[in-house]
Each structure stands twice: as structure tokens, then as C-alpha cells.
C-alpha positions as CSV (number, residue, x, y, z in Angstrom):
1,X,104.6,72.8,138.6
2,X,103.6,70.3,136.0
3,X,106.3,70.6,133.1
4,X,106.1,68.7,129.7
5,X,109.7,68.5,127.4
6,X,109.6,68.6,124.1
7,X,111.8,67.6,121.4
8,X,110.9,67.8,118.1
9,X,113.2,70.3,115.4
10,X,116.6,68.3,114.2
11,X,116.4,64.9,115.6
12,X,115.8,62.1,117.8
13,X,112.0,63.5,119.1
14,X,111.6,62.9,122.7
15,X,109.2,63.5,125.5
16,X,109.8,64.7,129.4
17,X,107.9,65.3,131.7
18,X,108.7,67.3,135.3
19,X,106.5,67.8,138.3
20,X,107.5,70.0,141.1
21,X,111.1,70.0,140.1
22,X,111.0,65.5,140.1
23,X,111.6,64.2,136.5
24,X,108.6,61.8,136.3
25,X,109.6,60.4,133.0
26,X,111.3,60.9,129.6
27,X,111.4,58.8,126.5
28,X,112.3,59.2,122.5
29,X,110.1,58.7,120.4
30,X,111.7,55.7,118.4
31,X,111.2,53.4,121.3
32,X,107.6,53.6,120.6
33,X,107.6,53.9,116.8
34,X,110.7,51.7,116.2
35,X,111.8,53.8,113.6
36,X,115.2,54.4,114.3
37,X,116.1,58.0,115.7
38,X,112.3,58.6,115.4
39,X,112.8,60.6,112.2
40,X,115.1,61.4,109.3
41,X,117.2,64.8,110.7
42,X,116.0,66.7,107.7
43,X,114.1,70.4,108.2
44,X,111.1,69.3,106.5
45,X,110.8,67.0,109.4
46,X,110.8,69.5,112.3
47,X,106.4,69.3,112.2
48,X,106.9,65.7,113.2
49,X,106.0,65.3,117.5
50,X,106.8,63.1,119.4
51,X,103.6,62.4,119.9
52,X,103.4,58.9,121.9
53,X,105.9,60.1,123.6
54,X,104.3,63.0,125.3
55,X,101.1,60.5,125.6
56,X,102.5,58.0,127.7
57,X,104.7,61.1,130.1
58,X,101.4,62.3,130.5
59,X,100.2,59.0,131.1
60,X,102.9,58.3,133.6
61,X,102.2,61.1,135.7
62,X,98.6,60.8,135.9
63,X,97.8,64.0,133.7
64,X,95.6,65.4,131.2
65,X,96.5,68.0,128.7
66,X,94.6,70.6,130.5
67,X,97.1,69.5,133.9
68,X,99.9,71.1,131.9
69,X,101.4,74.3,133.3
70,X,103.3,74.6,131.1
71,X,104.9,72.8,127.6
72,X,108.6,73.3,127.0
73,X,110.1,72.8,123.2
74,X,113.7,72.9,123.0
75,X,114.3,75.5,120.4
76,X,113.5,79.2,120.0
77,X,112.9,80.2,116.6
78,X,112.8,83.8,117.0
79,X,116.5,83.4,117.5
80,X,116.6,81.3,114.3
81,X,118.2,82.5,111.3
82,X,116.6,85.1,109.4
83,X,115.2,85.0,105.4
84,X,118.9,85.6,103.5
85,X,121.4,84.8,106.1
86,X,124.0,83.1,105.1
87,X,123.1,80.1,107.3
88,X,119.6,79.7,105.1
89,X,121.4,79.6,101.6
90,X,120.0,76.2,101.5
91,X,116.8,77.2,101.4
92,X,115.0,75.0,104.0
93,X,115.7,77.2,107.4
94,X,112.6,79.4,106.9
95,X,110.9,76.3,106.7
96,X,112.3,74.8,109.7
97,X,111.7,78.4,111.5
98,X,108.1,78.3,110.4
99,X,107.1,74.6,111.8
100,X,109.0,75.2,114.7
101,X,107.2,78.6,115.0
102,X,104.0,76.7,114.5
103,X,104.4,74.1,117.6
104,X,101.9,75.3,120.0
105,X,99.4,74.4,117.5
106,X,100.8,71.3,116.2
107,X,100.9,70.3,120.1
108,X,97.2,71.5,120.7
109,X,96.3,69.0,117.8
110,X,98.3,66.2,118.9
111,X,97.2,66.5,122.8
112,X,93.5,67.7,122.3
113,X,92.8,70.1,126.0
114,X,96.2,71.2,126.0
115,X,96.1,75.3,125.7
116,X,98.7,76.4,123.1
117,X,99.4,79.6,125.3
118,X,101.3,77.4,127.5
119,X,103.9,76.2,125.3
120,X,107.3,78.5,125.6
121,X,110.4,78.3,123.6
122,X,113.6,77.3,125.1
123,X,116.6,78.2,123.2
124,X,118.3,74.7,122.0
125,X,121.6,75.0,123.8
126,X,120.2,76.3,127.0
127,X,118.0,73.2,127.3
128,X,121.2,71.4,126.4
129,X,122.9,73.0,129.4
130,X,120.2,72.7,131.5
131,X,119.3,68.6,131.1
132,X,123.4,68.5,132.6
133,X,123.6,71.3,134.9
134,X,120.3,71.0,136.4
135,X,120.1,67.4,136.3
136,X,123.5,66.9,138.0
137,X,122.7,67.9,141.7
138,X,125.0,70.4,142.1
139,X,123.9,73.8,143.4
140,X,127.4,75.5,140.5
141,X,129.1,74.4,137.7
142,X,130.7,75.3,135.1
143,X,128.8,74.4,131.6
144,X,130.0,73.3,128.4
145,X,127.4,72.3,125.3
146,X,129.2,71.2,121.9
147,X,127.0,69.9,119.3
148,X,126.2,70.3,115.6
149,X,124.1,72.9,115.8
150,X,120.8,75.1,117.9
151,X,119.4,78.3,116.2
152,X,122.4,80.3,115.5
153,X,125.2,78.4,117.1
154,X,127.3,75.2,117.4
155,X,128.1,75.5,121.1
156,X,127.8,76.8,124.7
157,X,129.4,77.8,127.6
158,X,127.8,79.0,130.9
159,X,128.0,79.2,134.5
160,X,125.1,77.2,136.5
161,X,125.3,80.0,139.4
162,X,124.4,79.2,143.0
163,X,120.6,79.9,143.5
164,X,120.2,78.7,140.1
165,X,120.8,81.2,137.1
166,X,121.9,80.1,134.1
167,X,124.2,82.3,132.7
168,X,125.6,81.9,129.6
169,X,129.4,82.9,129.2
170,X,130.3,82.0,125.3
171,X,128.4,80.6,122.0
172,X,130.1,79.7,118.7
173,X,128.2,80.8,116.1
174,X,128.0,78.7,112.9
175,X,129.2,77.1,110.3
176,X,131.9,76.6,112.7
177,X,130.7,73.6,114.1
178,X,132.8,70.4,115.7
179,X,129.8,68.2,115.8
180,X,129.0,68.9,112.2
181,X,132.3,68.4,111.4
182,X,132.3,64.9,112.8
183,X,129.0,64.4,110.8
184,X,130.6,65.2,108.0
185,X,133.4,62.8,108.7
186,X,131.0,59.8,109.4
187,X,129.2,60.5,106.0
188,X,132.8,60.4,104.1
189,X,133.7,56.9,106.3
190,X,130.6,55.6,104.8
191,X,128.1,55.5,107.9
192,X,124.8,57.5,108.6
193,X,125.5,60.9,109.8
194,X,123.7,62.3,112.7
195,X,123.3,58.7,113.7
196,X,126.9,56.4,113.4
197,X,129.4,59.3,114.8
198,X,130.4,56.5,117.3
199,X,131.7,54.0,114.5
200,X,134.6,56.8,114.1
201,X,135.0,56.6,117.4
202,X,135.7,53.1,118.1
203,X,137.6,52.9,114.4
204,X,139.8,55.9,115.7
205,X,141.2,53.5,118.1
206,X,143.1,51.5,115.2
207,X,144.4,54.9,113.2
208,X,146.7,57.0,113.7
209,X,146.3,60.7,113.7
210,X,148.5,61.9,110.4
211,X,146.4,64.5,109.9
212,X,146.8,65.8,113.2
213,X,148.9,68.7,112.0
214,X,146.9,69.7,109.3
215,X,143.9,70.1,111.4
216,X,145.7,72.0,114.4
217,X,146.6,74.8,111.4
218,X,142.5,75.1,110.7
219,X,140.9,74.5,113.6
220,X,141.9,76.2,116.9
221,X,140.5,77.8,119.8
222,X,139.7,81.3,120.3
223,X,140.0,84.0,122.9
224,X,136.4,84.1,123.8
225,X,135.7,81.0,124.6
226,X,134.6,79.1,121.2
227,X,136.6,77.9,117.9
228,X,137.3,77.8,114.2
229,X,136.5,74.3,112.8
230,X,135.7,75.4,109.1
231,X,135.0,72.7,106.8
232,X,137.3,70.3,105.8
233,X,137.8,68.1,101.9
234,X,138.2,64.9,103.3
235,X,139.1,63.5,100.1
236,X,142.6,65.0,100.6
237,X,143.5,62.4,103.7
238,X,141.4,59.4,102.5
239,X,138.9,58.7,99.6
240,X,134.8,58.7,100.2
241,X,133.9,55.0,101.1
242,X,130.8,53.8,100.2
243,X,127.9,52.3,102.8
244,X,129.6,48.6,103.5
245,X,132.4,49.5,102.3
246,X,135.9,47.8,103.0
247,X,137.6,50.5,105.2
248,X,141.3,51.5,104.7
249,X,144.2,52.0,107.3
250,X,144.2,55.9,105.7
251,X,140.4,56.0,106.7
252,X,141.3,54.9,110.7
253,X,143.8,57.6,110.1
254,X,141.8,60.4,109.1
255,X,139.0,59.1,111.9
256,X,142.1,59.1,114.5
257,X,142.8,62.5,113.4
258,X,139.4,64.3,113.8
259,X,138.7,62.5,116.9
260,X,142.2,63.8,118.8
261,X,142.0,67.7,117.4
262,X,138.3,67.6,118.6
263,X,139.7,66.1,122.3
264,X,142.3,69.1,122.2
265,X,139.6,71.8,121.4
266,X,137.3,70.4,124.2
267,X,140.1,70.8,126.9
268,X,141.0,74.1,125.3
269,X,137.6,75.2,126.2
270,X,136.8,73.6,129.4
271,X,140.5,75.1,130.1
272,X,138.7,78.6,129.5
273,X,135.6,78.0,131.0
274,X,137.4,77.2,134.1
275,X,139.6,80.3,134.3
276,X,136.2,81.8,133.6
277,X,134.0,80.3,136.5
278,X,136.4,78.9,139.0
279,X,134.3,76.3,139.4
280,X,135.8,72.6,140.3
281,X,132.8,70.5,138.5
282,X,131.9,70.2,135.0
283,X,128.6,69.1,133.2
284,X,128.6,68.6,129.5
285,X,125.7,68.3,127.2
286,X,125.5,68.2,123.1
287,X,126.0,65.3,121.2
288,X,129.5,65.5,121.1
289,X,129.4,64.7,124.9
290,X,128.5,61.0,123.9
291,X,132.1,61.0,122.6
292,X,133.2,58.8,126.1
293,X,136.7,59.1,124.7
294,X,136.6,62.8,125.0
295,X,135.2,62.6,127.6
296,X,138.3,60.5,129.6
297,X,140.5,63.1,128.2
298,X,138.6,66.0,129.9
299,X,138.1,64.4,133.2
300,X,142.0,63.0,133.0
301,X,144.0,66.4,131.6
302,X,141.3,69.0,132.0
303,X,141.1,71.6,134.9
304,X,137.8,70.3,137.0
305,X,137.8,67.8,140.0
306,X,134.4,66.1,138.8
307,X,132.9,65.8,135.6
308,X,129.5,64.6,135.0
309,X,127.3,64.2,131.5
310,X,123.8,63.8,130.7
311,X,123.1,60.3,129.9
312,X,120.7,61.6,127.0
313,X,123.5,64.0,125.9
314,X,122.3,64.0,122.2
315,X,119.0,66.0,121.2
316,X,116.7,63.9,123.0
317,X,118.1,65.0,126.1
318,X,116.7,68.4,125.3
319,X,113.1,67.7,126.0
320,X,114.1,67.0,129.7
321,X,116.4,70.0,129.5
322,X,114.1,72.4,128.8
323,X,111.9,70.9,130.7
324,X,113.9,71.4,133.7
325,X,114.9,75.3,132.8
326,X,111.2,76.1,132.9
327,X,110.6,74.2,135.7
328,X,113.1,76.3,137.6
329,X,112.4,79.5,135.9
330,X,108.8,78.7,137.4
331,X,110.4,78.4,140.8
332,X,110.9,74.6,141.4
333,X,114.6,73.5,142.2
334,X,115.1,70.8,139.8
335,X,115.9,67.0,141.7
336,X,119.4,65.2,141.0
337,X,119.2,62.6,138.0
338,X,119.9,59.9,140.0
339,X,118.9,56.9,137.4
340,X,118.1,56.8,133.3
341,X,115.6,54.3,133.7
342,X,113.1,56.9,133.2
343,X,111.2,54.9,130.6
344,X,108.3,52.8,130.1
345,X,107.8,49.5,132.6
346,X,105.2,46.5,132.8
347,X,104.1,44.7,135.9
348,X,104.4,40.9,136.6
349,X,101.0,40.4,135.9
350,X,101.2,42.3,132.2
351,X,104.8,40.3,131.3
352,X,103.0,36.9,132.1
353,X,99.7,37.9,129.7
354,X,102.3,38.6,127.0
355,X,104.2,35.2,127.7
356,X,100.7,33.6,127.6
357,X,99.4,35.2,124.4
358,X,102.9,34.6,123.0
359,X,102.2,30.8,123.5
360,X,105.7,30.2,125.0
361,X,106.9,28.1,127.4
362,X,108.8,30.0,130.2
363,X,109.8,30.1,133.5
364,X,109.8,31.7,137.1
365,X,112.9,30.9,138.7
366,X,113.4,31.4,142.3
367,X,115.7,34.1,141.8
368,X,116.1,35.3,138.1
369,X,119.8,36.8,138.9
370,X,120.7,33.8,139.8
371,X,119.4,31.7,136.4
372,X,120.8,34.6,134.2
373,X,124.3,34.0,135.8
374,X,124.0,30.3,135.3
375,X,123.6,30.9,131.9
376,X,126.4,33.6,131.2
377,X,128.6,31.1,132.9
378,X,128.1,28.0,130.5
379,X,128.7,30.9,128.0
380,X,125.3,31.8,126.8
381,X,123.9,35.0,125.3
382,X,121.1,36.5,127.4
383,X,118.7,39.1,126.8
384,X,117.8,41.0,129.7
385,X,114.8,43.0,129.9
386,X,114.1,44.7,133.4
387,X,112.3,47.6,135.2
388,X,112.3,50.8,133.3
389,X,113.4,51.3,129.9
390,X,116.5,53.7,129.5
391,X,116.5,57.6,128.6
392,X,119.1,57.9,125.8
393,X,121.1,56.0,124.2
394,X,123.3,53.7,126.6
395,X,121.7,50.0,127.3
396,X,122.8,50.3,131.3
397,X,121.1,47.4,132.6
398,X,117.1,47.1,131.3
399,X,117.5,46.3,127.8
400,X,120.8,45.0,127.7
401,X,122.5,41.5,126.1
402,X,124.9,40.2,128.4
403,X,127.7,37.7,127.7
404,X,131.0,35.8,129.6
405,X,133.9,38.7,129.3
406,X,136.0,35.5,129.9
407,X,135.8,33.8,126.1
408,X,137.4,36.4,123.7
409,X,134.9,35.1,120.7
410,X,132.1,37.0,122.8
411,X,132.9,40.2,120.9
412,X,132.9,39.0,117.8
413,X,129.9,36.8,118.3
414,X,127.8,40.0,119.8
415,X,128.2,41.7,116.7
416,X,127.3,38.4,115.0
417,X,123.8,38.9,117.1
418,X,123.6,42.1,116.4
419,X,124.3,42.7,113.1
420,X,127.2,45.2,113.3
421,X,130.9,45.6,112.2
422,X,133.4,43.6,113.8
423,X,135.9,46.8,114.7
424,X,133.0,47.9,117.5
425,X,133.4,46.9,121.3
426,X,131.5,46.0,123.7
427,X,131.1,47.4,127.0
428,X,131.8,46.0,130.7
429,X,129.1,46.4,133.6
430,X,131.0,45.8,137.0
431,X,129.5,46.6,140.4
432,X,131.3,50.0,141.9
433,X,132.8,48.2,144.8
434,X,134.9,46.0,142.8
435,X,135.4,48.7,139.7
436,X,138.7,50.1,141.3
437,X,140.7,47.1,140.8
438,X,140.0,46.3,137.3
439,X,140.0,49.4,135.9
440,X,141.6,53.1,135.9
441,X,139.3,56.0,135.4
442,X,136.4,58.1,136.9
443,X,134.5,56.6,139.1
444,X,131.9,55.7,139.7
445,X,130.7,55.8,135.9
446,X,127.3,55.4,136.1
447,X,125.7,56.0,132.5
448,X,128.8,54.8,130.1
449,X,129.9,58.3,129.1
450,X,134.0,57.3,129.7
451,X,136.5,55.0,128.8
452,X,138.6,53.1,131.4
453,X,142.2,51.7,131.0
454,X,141.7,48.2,131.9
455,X,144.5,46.9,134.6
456,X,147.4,45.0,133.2
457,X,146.5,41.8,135.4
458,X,142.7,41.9,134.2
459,X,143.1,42.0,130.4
460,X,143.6,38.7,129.6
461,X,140.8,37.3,132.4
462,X,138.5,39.7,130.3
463,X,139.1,40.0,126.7
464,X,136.1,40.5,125.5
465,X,135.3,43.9,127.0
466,X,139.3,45.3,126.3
467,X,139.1,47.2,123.2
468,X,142.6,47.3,120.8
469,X,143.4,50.3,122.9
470,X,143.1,48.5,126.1
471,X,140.2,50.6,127.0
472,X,136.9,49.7,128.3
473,X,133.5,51.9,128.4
474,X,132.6,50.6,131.5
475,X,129.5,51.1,133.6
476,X,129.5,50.8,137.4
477,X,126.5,49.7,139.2
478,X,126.0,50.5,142.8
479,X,123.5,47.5,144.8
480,X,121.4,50.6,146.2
481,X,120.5,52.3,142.8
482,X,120.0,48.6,140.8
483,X,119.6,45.9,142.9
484,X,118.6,43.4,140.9
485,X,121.6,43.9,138.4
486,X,124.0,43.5,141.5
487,X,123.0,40.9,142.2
488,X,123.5,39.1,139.0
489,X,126.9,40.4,138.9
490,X,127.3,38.9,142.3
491,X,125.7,35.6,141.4
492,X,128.6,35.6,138.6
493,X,131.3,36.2,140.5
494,X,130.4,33.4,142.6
495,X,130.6,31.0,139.8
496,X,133.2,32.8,137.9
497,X,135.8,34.2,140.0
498,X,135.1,37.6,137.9
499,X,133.3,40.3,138.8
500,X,132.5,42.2,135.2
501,X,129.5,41.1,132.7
502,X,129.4,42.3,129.1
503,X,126.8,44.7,128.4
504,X,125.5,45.9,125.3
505,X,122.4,47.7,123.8
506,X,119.2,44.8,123.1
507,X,119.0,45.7,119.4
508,X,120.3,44.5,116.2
509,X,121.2,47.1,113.5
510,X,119.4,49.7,112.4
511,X,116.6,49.4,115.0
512,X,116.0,51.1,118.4
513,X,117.0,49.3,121.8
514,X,113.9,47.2,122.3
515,X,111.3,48.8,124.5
516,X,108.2,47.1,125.6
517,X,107.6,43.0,125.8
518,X,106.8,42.2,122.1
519,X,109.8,43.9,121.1
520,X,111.7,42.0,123.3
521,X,109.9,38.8,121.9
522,X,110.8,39.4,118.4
523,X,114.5,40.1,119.2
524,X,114.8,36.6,121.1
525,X,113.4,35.1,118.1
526,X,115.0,36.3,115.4
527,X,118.8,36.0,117.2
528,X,121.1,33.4,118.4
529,X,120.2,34.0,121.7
530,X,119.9,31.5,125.1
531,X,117.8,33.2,127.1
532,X,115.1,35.9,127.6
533,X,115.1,37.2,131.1
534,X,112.1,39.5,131.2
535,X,111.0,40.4,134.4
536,X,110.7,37.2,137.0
537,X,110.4,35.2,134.6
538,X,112.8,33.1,131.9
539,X,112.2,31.9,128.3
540,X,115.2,29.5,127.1
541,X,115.9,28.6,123.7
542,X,115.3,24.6,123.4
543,X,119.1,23.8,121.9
544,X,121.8,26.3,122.6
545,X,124.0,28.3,120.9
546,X,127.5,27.7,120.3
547,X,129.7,30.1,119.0
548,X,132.2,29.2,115.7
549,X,135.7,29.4,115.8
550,X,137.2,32.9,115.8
551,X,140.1,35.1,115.3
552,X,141.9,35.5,118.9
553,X,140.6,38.7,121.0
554,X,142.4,42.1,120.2
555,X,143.3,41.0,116.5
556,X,143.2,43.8,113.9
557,X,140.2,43.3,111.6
558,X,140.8,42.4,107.9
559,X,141.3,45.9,105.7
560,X,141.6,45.9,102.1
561,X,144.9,47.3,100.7
């Protein structure tokens, strides 16, 4: 069966497509529109497709319209809030009902040939559960979706069944809502909500949770499965900062807070949902699964033997979910998600045109690993642009900057590059053989999605990756899966003695991870970067960068008082 995914109602649009039970491709729409998240998560936005996204999956496999068997949109508006419900006091759900209602024609315009009779709703949570559970390669599971919100509910729980029936087990229905919660919070710390949740993550890490207790009296699990997490006046714990603002030690507080009740309520229900199933493995979906802090203290405390996330967790990750419950509600048995590089790719051939029409002078080195670890290990900054583009929103080797984890000034001068606060980390790639002895955690860790304690007798050898925690959001890569990034890694450790690279998204702030060559191009040209490894091929910067002097690694940033 030929399956198109479809995201399109709160945010980040996205595009999947599934044959036979494969996953063929998958990609959100801002990598081809470069408008971060693809749209503002407003419901007068839900009409807005995806629509060179589900182009170029269609593309990919080789299909017209008419190929389609069948369409699959992430969100069932007949389970939608009806005209006076409390949940529409807004005003704008009927609206968001009626687009949403309205998608097998908006798709039939957008991909002229494709019959709108083949379109079928998927309720938002179960394609939530299904882009884990079915993507996972694991014939049970438990389930557990927590996000801001699908039609009626904030949250999930179900039992991936062997022979494949999704059945769900518990659903929390709104306005209690974790993930909104958290959005909330993020708008009140002064960042973009639905969009910077992971700032209050990473400035959690220098609070500490006095409003722990407060939060423990209001929100709390419940018997069947879900929660109460009513809203909360922030105001009370720290004042509303504006966008730029100078943040307090009350605001890391309040973020410290939120983040370790919302920890406790996720092994609180993965506790139930255990007792529930029996099941030893655990996938997790919603875009409170990015939380990779969370995450650590479900695998480490919780009740399961394995744990494994989507990579596209957030609502992208829907399109291929429901993609994937069709597909196996059509009778195909969903493939394991072995890889996220399910994007777009160029050939040799097409980099070198770009290069040529770019009127650059590059490069082909013998080996490109080899030139990229040269670089990293005089200290230079190197943009790294390779194979597939990623699904969601991890850089995990092909649209990555990579740095030396050995000079502690790296972290500070990645944000530099990318345009983004100082109290953010950045992340370690290590190959999985050597992962074990530098750091403590599940493993391997594939797609970014936890955080490792780094080993005593590596912190110092690697301060740039060891956040003020001493944790590290590492991802391991195995030589059969991404050769090419082994071998870099391997080159390095030849030169360096150490086997870990810093790895972060190819972007500077505000705009999607770069995608195709120009983007890549632009990015080279517009930061302090050495080298642009795209492909075979090499593009150096004429005089190199040098970093300024710094503040020493693991100092507390500057706050106002």
C-alpha cells in the first residue's frame, strides 16, 4: 500500500510517505519554505499544507497523486470539540474543526489527480502513538503520548498489542494539559511558546525547584491513568520577562520547578501504564517526549527495561504516524525506523553544479572525514552537510556544526555562530563502541532524546559538551548505520586522543536547520565558520577563525539582580 502523512492542524506541517509498510520519506515543511516551524500555531492556520512537502515524498517514491491509496491527516475533527464547549470559549475551534474538516479538498487542490475519497482522518494522539510504537520494531509495548493538545485531549496511553492493535488504555482530557503548561511557562520566561520549550529545559539545569511543593499540591496523578495540571499564575514564583530579557535566579527556579513535577508525573504514569500492560518496553511520543531530561529520568527510575522515542516526537512526527496506522490498518506491518535521515539528498554531480554556479573555489579531498577532522583538530568550526536531511528536530549527523569538545570556549563560541543564549549546551556525537566509557546512560542513544552523566575522568578532556549539571545529550553513532560519520570520529581520535565531536543543529536563530545546498551556502557565508563539508567535496574560508577570550567552561552566566 502507498500511504501519504499528513500534518497540517496546530503546528510544524510535515509530509510522510509509506509504501508497503517501508517509510520512504518524511520531511516538515519549514525545510523547504524556511519559515521557521512552517507556520504560526494559530487555528486560523490549520488550511495551510504542507504542500512541498507532500510534493517532493511523492516525488521520492516515484508517485503521482492518482498512485495514492490512501492520504492520512493526523487529526479527526469529528472528535473535535463541539460549537459551545467549554474548550471553544475562544472562539476559533469551529474554525479549526471546519479547515480541518475541509482537508480532502484542500489536498485535491494542492496535489491535482489526488481523489479526496482517499484521505481518512487519524485521531491526533493515535498518530502520535503510532509514529513510536509502530516505528520502533517491536511486535508490544506499552504507549505513552503527552503533548499540549489533539482534539479533546492532552495525552495518551495504549498498549501496541502483538499482531498489531492499538489499543488505547487512558486519555486526559483538556485543559489539563502538561505540555500546555510548559508553553505557558516558556511564554512567561520570555521565549516563543510552542517553539523554545527546550530553553526551560537547559535553564532548569541552573534553578532550583522552590516551587516544587506548590506544584505537587495542584498537579498530581490520577487513578486512571492521566493528571490534574490546571493552570498555573506564574507571576506568583517569578515576574513575566520580556523577549531578550535579563533572566533571574527566581526565573531558573520556577523553570527547575515545572520541569521536575512534569518528570514525577511522567514516571507516575509510565508507573501505571506498566502495571497496566506488563510490558518491559516503552515508546513515547508528544512533544513533551523531546524533553531528553525526562526522558533519562523514565528510562533511569521508571518500570521498563528499554525505552525508545520518536525522533520527530513533536507534531511533525504525526504525518508519519498516521501514516504508519493506516498503513497497518490496510494490512502492511510497518518496518523498524532504523535512521532519521529520511529527508531530501543531492548527488555528487548536483553539489558540484551548485559549487560551480556559486563561483567558489572548493575542494575534493581524498577522503572528506579525514579533512573535516584535520580541521576540528586545529580548532575550527565545520559545517557538515551530508546524505539525507534529518526528520525532526535533532541535527544527528547531516546538517550538523561540529567543533573540538577539547577547548571549553567552543560552547560559547557555537552560540556566538549561531545566534543563541549563552546558558544553552551543546551536544556530543561519539561512536557507540567507545560511548560506555565516557558516559553513563541508555545506550545506544541514537536520535539525542536523553541525557548522559558524563564520567568523572572525561569532564575536563571535554568541557565543551558537559553541561553545568555534568550532563551531556549525547548521540551515539554505530559505523554500520553512518559510515561516513564514523569515520570522522575515528579520524579524530587518531589525531586527538578523544573519541567525542561536538554536534549541533546547522542553523542560526530563528531559522530551520539548513536543508538543501544553497542553504548550506548562505549559512557558511554569513558565519564564522572554517569549513563547508558538503558532500565529497570542501569549501574553506581563506583566513580562519579564532575564537576571543572567554569565561572558563561550566561558569554560571551573568544574571541581573
Amino acid at each position: 500500500m502507498r500511504v501519504l502523512g499528513v500534518n497540517a492542524v496546530f503546528h510544524d506541517p510535515a509530509a510522510a510517505l509509506v509504501v508497503d509498510g517501508r517509510i520512504v520519506a518524511a520531511a516538515e515543511e519549514e525545510r523547504f519554505s524556511r519559515r521557521k516551524h512552517g507556520k504560526s500555531p494559530v487555528p486560523f492556520s490549520t488550511w495551510e499544507l504542507p504542500e512541498q512537502a507532500l510534493r517532493w515524498c511523492l516525488q521520492e517514491g516515484d508517485l503521482e497523486p492518482g498512485d495514492i491509496d490512501a492520504v492520512a491527516y493526523s487529526y479527526d475533527p469529528s472528535l473535535a470539540p463541539a460549537a459551545g464547549d467549554e474548550l471553544s470559549a475562544a472562539g476559533w475551534e469551529g474554525l479549526r474543526t471546519l479547515y480541518a474538516a475541509r482537508a480532502p479538498r484542500f489536498l485535491a487542490t494542492a496535489l491535482p489527480g489526488l481523489d479526496p475519497g482517499r484521505v481518512r482522518f487519524v485521531p491526533h494522539h493515535v498518530a502520535h502513538a503510532a509514529s513510536a510504537s509502530r516505528a520502533a520494531g517491536w511486535e508490544s509495548c506499552a504507549v505513552l503520548v503527552v503533548d499540549g493538545r489533539g482534539e479533546r485531549a492532552s495525552h495518551l496511553g495504549a498498549h501496541l498489542r502483538p499482531g498489531g492493535h492499538l489499543q488505547p488504555l487512558a486519555a486526559q482530557r483538556l485543559p489539563d494539559s502538561l505540555g500546555l503548561r510548559y508553553e505557558e511557562l516558556t511564554e512567561h520566561l520570555g521565549f516563543r511558546r510552542s517553539s523554545d520549550e527546550y530553553k526551560v529545559m537547559a535553564m532548569a539545569s541552573y534553578g532550583t525547584p522552590t516551587a516544587l511543593g506548590h506544584l505537587r499540591d495542584v498537579w498530581y496523578a490520577t487513578p486512571d491513568g492521566g493528571f490534574r495540571a490546571p493552570a498555573v499564575d506564574w507571576s506568583r514564583f517569578a515576574p513575566v520577562l520580556p523577549p531578550e530579557g535579563e533572566w533571574l535566579p527566581g526565573h531558573a527556579d520556577l523553570a527547575a520547578s515545572v520541569q521536575r513535577r512534569v518528570e514525577e508525573l511522567l514516571l507516575d504514569m509510565a508507573g501505571w501504564l506498566h502495571q497496566r500492560t506488563g510490558e518491559g518496553r516503552l515508546a513515547m511520543a508528544g512533544g513533551v517526549a523531546l524533553n531528553c531530561v525526562a526522558n533519562s529520568r523514565v528510562w533511569r527510575e521508571g518500570p521498563f527495561d528499554e525505552v525508545w522515542v520518536q525522533p520527530a516526537a513533536g507534531d511533525s512526527g504525526t504525518a508519519l504516524g498516521a501514516a504508519l496506522e493506516v498503513a497497518s490498518q490496510l494490512g502492511d506491518r510497518p518496518a523498524p525506523m532504523h535512521s532519521a535521515a529520511l529527508g531530501r539528498h543531492w548527488s555528487d554531480a548536483e553539489l558540484a553544479a551548485r559549487l560551480d554556479a556559486a563561483a567558489l573555489p572548493y575542494e575534493r579531498p581524498d577522503d572528506v572525514a579525514e579533512a573535516v577532522a584535520e580541521t576540528l583538530a586545529a580548532n575550527g568550526i565545520v559545517a557538515w552537510v551530508q546524505g539525507r536531511s534529518e526528520f525532526g528536530p535533532r541535527a544527528l549527523g547531516h546538517r550538523s556544526l561540529l567543533a573540538d569538545p577539547r577547548d571549553p570556549a567552543n560552547t560559547e563560541r557555537l552560540n556566538d555562530v549561531k545566534g543563541r543564549e549563552q546558558f544553552r549546551p551543546v551536544a556530543p556525537m561519539v561512536r557507540a563502541a567507545r560511548a560506555a566509557e565516557l558516559f553513563d546512560g541508555p545506550l545506544p542513544s541514537p536520535f539525542m532524546l536523553f541525557t548522559h552523566e558524563v564520567r568523572a575522568e572525561w569532564r575536563e578532556r571535554i568541557p565543551a559538551v558537559v553541561h553545568v549539571d555534568g550532563t551531556a545529550r549525547i548521540q551515539t553513532v554505530d559505523a554500520r548505520e553512518e559510515p561516513l560519520v564514523a569515520r570522522m570520529l575515528a579520524a579524530f581520535e587518531r589525531r586527538t586522543g578523544v573519541p567525542v565531536v561536538v554536534n549541533t543543529s546547522l542553523n542560526t536563530a530563528g531559522r530551520p536547520m539548513v536543508d538543501e545546498p544553497r542553504d548550506a551556502l548562505e549559512c557558511f557565508g554569513s558565519a564564522p565558520i572554517d569549513l563547508l563539508a558538503i558532500g565529497p567535496y570542501v569549501v574553506r574560508r581563506p583566513v580562519p577563525t579564532r575564537p576571543r577570550e572567554r569565561q572558563p567552561a561550566g561558569r554560571k552566566p551573568e544574571v541581573v539582580l
